[in-house]
C-alpha positions, -999 to +999 in steps of 0.1 A: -741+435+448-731+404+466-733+384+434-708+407+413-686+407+443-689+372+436-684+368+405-654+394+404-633+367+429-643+340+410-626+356+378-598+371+401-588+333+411-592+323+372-563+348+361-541+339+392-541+300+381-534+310+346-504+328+353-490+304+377-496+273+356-483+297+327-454+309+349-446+268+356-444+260+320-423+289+320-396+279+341-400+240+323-384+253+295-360+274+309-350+242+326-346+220+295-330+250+277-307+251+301-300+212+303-296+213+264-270+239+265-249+217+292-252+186+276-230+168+256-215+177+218-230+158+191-209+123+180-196+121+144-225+097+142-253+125+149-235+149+121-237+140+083-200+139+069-183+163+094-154+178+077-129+166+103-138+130+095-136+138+059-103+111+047-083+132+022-093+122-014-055+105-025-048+086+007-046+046+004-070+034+033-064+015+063-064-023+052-070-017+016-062-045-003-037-039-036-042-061-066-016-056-094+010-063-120+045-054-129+064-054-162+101-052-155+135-048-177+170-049-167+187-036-205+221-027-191+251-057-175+252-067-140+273-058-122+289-063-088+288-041-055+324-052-053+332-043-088+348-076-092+339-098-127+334-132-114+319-139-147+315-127-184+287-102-180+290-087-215+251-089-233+233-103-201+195-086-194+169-100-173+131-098-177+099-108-156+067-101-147+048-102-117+015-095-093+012-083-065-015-088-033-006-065-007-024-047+020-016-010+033-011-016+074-017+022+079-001+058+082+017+077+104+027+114+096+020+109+061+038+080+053+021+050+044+030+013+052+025-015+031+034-053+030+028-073-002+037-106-013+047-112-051+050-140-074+068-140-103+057-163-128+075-156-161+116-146-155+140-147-183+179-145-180+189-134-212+219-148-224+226-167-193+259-188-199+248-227-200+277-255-211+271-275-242+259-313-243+299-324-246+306-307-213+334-288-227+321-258-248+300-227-234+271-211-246+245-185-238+208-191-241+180-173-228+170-193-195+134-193-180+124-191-144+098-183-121+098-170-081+080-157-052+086-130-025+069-135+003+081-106+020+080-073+002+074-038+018+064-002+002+070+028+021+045+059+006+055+094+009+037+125+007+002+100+014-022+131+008-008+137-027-023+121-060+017+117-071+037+098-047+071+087-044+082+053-021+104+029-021+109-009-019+125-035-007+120-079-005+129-108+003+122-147-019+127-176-039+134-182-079+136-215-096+147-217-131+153-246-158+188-243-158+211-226-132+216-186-129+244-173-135+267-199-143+268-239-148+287-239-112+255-222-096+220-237-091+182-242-104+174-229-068+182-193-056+175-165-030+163-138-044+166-101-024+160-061-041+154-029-032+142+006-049+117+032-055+093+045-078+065+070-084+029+059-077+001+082-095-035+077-085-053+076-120-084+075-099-090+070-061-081+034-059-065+026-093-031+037-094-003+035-122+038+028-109+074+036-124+105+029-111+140+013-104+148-021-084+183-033-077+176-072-081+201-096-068+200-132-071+226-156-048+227-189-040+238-186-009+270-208-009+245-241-012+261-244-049+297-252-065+302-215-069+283-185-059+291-158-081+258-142-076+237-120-101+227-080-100+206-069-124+193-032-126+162-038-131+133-009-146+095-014-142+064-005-151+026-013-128-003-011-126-027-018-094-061-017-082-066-014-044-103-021-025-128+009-012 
């Protein structure tokens, strides 16, 4: 009798330390449940591609560099802001090409900054007016010339879109073999435009450009004369910009 009394607290003590040590584990976990519930949301870094940090498809990145080209035509006169003919503009077009390396500084309310710098190694003034070898006649002839623009700016619109619109505007040099627009002028001139165009993303970072620069050319007074030179100028790019 005395050893089934025995045994009977023996087992009684058994099932009490089970359930406390079972009631401690318990209350462990409720304890880290609860600490896992107050801590803090996960970073961008613990989630794979969260859709908030998702950059919309079309927009140029954050210091993306632009490689490109542009093909441009001015068919129609020059003319003056002034309307005044300080020269014979009748059959004078201009023509050049040039690249581009820019870099896109940012955006701000979906508008998209950009500074470039271009150089323009093939310019032609057609029909430019040049004086003959006997210093008495005048002549046109289609004079070559080549430039820079160290300071040129875009401004992107609508910087979600895959279509675009912007405008332009810079600042430079152009040298040519014989002096722009008239034999008064110089070989050396300043060099200013401004415009706009339509950029279309023809995939995410190659995009194709159209569109209008008003391109003046001015000695600055450093000549004989400075009649100056507008032309309305119409070009075509291309452009490739870095992931």
């Amino acid at each position: 009798m005395r050893f089934c009394f025995k045994n009977r607290l023996s087992l009684s003590l058994v099932v009490c330390l089970f359930l406390a040590i079972s009631a401690l584990g318990q209350a462990e976990n409720n304890t880290k449940l609860a600490q896992k519930d107050l801590a803090a949301p996960p970073t961008p870094e613990d989630i794979h591609d969260p859709p908030e940090t998702i950059e919309p498809r079309w927009r140029l990145r954050m210091n993306a560099k632009e490689f490109g080209f542009e093909l441009s035509y001015a068919p129609m006169q020059p003319s003056f802001f002034s309307g005044r003919k300080e020269y014979d503009t009748e059959g004078r077009k201009f023509a050049m090409m040039n690249f581009r390396y820019g870099k896109v500084l940012g955006t701000v309310k979906h508008v998209t900054y950009e500074y470039a710098i271009e150089v323009i190694p093939v310019a032609f003034a057609i029909n430019n007016e040049v004086r003959s070898s006997l210093g008495t006649a005048t002549k046109r002839t289609r004079t070559y010339a080549f430039g820079v623009q160290p300071l040129s700016f875009r401004f992107i619109f609508m910087s979600d879109h895959r279509l675009k619109p912007y405008v332009r505007l810079g600042a430079g040099f152009i040298f040519s073999a014989k002096p722009i627009p008239v034999p008064g002028s110089t070989t050396y001139n300043f060099i200013g435009d401004f415009g706009g165009g339509l950029m279309y993303h023809v995939t995410r970072n190659r995009t194709m450009d159209i569109g209008y620069r008003y391109f003046h050319i001015s000695n600055m007074n450093i000549g004989e004369v400075n009649p100056g030179y507008n032309a309305n100028v119409f070009y075509v790019g291309y452009s490739l910009f870095s992931k």
